[in-house]
C-alpha positions in Angstrom: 53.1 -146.1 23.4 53.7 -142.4 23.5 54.0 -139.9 20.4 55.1 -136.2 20.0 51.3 -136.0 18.9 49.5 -136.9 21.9 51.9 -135.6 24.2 49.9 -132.4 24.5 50.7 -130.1 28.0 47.9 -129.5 30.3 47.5 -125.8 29.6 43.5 -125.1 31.4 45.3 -124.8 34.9 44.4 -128.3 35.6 46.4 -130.8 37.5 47.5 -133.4 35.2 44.9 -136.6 35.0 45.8 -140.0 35.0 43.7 -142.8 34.6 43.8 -146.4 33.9 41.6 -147.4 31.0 39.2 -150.5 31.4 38.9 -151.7 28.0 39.8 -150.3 24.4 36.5 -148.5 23.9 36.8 -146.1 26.6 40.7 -145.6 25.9 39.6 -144.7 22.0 37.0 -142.5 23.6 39.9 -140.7 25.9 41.7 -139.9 23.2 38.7 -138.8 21.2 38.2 -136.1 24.0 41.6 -134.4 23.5 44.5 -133.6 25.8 45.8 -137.4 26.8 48.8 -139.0 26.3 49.0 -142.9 26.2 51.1 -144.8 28.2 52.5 -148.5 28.1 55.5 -150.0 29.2 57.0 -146.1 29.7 60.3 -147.2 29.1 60.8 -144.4 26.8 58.3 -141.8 28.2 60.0 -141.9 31.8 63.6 -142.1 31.0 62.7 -138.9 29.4 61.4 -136.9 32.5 64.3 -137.2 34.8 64.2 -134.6 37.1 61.0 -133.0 36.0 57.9 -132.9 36.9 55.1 -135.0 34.2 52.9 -132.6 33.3 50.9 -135.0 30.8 47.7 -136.2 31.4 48.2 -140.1 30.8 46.3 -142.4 29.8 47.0 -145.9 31.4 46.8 -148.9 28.8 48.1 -151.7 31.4 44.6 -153.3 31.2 43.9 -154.0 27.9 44.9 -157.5 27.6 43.3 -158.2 24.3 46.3 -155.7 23.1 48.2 -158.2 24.3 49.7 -161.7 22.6 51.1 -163.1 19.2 48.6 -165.0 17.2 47.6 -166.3 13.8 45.4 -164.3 11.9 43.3 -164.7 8.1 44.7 -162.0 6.2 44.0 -163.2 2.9 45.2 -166.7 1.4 48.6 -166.2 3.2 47.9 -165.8 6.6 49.4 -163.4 8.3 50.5 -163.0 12.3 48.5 -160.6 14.4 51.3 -158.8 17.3 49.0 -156.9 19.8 50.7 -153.5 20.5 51.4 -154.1 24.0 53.0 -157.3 23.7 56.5 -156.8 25.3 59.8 -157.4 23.8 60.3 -160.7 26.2 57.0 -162.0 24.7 57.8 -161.8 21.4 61.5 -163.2 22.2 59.7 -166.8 23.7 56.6 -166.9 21.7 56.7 -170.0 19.1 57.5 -168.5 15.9 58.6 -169.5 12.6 61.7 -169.2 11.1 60.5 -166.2 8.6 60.3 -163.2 11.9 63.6 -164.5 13.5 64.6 -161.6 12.7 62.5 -160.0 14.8 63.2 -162.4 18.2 66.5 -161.6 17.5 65.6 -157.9 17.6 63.5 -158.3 20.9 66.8 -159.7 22.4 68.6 -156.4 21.6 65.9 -154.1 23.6 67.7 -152.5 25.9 68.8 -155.1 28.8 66.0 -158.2 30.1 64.3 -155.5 32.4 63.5 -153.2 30.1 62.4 -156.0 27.2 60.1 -157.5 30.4 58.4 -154.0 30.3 58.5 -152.3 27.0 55.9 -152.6 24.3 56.2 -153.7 20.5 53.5 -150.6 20.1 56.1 -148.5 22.2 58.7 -148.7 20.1 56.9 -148.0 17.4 55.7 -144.6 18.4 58.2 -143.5 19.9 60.0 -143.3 16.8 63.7 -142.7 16.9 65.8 -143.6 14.3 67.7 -146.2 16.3 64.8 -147.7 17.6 65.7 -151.9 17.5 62.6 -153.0 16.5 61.8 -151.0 12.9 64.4 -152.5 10.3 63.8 -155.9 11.6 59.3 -155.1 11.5 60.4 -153.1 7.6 62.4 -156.6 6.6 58.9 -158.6 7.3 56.3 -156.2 5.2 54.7 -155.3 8.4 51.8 -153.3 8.5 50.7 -151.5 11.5 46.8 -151.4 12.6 45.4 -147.8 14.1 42.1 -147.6 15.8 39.6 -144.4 17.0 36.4 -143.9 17.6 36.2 -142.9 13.7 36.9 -146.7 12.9 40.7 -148.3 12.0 42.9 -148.1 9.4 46.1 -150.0 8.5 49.5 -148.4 7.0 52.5 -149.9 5.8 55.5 -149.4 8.5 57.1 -147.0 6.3 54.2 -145.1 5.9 53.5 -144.9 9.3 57.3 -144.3 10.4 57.9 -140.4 9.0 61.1 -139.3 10.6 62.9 -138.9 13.9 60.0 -138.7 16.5 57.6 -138.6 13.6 54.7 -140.8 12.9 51.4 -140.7 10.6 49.6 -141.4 14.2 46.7 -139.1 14.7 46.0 -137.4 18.4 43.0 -139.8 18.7 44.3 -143.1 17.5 45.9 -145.5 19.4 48.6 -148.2 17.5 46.4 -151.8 18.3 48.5 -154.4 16.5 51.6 -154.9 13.9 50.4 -157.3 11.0 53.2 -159.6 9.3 52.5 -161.4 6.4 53.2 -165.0 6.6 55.3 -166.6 4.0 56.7 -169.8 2.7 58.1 -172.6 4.9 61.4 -172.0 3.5 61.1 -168.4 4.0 63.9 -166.4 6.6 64.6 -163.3 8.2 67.8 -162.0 10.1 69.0 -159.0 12.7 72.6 -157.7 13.3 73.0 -154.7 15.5 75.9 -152.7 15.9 77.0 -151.3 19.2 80.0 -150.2 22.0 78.7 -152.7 23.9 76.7 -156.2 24.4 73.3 -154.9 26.1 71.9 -151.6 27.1 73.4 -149.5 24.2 71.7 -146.9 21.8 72.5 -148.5 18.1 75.5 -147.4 15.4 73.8 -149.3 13.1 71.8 -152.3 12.2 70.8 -154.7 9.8 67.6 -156.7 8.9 67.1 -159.1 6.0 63.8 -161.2 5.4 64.0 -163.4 2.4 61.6 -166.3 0.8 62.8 -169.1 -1.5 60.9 -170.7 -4.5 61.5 -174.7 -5.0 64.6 -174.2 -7.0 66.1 -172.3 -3.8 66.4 -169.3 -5.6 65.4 -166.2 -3.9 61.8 -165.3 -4.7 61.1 -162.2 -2.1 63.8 -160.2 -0.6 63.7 -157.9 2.2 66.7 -155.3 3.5 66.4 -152.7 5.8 68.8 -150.7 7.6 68.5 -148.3 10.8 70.3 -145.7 12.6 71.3 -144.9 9.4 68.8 -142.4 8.6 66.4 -140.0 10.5 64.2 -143.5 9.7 65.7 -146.8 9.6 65.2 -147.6 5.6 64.6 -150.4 3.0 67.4 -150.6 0.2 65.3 -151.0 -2.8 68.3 -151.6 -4.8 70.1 -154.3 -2.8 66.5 -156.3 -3.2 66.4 -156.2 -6.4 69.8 -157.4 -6.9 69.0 -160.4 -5.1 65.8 -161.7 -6.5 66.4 -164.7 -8.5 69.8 -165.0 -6.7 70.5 -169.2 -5.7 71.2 -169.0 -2.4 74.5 -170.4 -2.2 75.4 -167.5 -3.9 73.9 -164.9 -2.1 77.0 -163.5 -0.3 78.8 -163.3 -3.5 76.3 -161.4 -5.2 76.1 -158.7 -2.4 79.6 -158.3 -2.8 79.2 -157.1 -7.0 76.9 -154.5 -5.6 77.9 -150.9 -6.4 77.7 -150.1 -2.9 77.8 -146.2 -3.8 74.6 -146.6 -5.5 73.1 -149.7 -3.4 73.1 -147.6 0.0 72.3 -144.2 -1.5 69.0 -143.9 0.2 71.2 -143.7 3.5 71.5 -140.4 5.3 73.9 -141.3 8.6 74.9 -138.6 10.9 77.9 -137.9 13.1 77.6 -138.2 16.2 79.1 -139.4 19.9 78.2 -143.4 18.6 80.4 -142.8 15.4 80.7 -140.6 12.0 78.6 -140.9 9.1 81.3 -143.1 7.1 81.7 -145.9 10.3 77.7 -145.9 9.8 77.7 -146.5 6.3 80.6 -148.7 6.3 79.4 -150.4 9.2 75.9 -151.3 7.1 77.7 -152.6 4.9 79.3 -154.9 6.7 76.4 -156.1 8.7 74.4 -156.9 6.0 77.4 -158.5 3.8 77.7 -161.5 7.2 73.9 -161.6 7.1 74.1 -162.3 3.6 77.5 -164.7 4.3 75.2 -166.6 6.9 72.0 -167.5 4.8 73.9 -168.6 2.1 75.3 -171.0 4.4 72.0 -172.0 6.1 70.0 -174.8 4.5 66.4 -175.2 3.8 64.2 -175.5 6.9 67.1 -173.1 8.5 70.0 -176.0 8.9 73.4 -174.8 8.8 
């Protein structure tokens, strides 16, 4: 759980400090003093340091255990799902969720290879920040919200408000990411994630795909969700492509995303070229991942039979 924010070099001639924080309190209080960088799974934060020496003073989350864990939580009439930050990727792969965050088990699946998704944190990912980070389009497809904490109190941002660019967050140096809040939905409600690679596991994403949609009791689609990442210095929702689809039965669903005007449906996107493919193969490739998530939902019944 590490951000260009609180990565801040020692520069009072001071070794660098670790330590392992007891309990959330004194970790809020660390990072009230300055000069800290938090660490959990340090999937990303390691990789990163190859052959150099860390010269950040870190600040040790492993013990906070009430950080940790998928549960149901009131949020209002609706319920919602409470993710602790450092739940790991494997967690949120077996934990006994319904059929509306599939998409996001099926996210967890694509972190890196098991290893790495036995280490590395929800809250991680998160922070860390980069556009092709697996875990964003399919949390932006769900409505998530994201919970921050200090010793100043908490506050809670919308994903996309808290996600600013490549490497970029809304985080302040002395908050600490606690939990991701998803609203619950219907019983009928679903969610789907497609990623795009050169290879099965343990590749950096082309492009991805997340849809979450909700049905009313005519099966027409009553909420729709679609984001898309490494398509952007921030993975993206496609207003436009939403819209299209409320009200949309859902037999026809695949159908309709094919009379999109795709030039003005995936404007938002900004895809670079790069050594994973040119901007066109990553607009072309969203396209195409979100046209067989579309193909399959149509062809998936209510309560998710197929």
């Amino acid at each position: 759980m590490v951000t260009s924010q609180h990565q801040a070099p020692v520069s009072d001639g001071r070794a660098p400090r670790y330590e392992r924080a007891a309990d959330l309190d004194s970790a809020l209080r660390r990072l009230a003093e300055g000069g800290w960088t938090p660490l959990a799974g340090g999937t990303d934060f390691y990789p990163a340091r190859v052959g150099r020496p860390v010269r950040e003073s870190l600040l040790d989350l492993s013990r906070l255990d009430g950080l940790r864990g998928v549960r149901a939580a009131a949020q209002g009439d609706a319920g919602a799902w409470r993710i602790g930050a450092l739940t790991t990727w494997s967690d949120l792969a077996r934990a006994p969720l319904d059929g509306a965050l599939a998409a996001l088990q099926q996210a967890a699946r694509e972190v890196g290879g098991v290893q790495v998704q036995n280490q590395a944190t929800i809250g991680g990912n998160l922070c860390n920040a980069s556009p092709a980070a697996d875990g964003v389009p399919a949390l932006l497809a769900l409505d998530a919200r994201v919970e921050l904490a200090s010793v100043r109190g908490r506050r809670v941002l919308a994903l996309d408000e808290f996600v600013l660019g490549n490497r970029r967050t809304a985080i302040a140096p002395d908050e600490l990411l606690t939990a991701v809040i998803v609203p619950r939905r219907s019983p009928r409600a679903l969610s789907r994630f497609v990623k795009l690679g050169h290879r099965r596991y343990l590749v950096i994403s082309i492009a991805m795909a997340a849809v979450g949609v909700d049905f009313d009791d005519d099966d027409r689609v009553s909420h729709c969700a679609v984001a898309v990442g490494a398509c952007s210095a921030a993975a993206l929702r496609l207003p436009a492509v939403e819209a299209a689809m409320q009200g949309t039965p859902r037999a026809r669903l695949a159908g309709r995303f094919d009379a999109l005007p795709v030039d003005d449906a995936f404007a938002p996107l900004a895809p670079i070229d790069d050594v994973r493919g040119t901007a066109a193969y990553r607009r072309e490739a969203a396209v195409e991942l979100l046209r067989r998530i579309f193909a399959e939902l149509a062809a998936t019944g209510p309560g998710g039979a197929r």
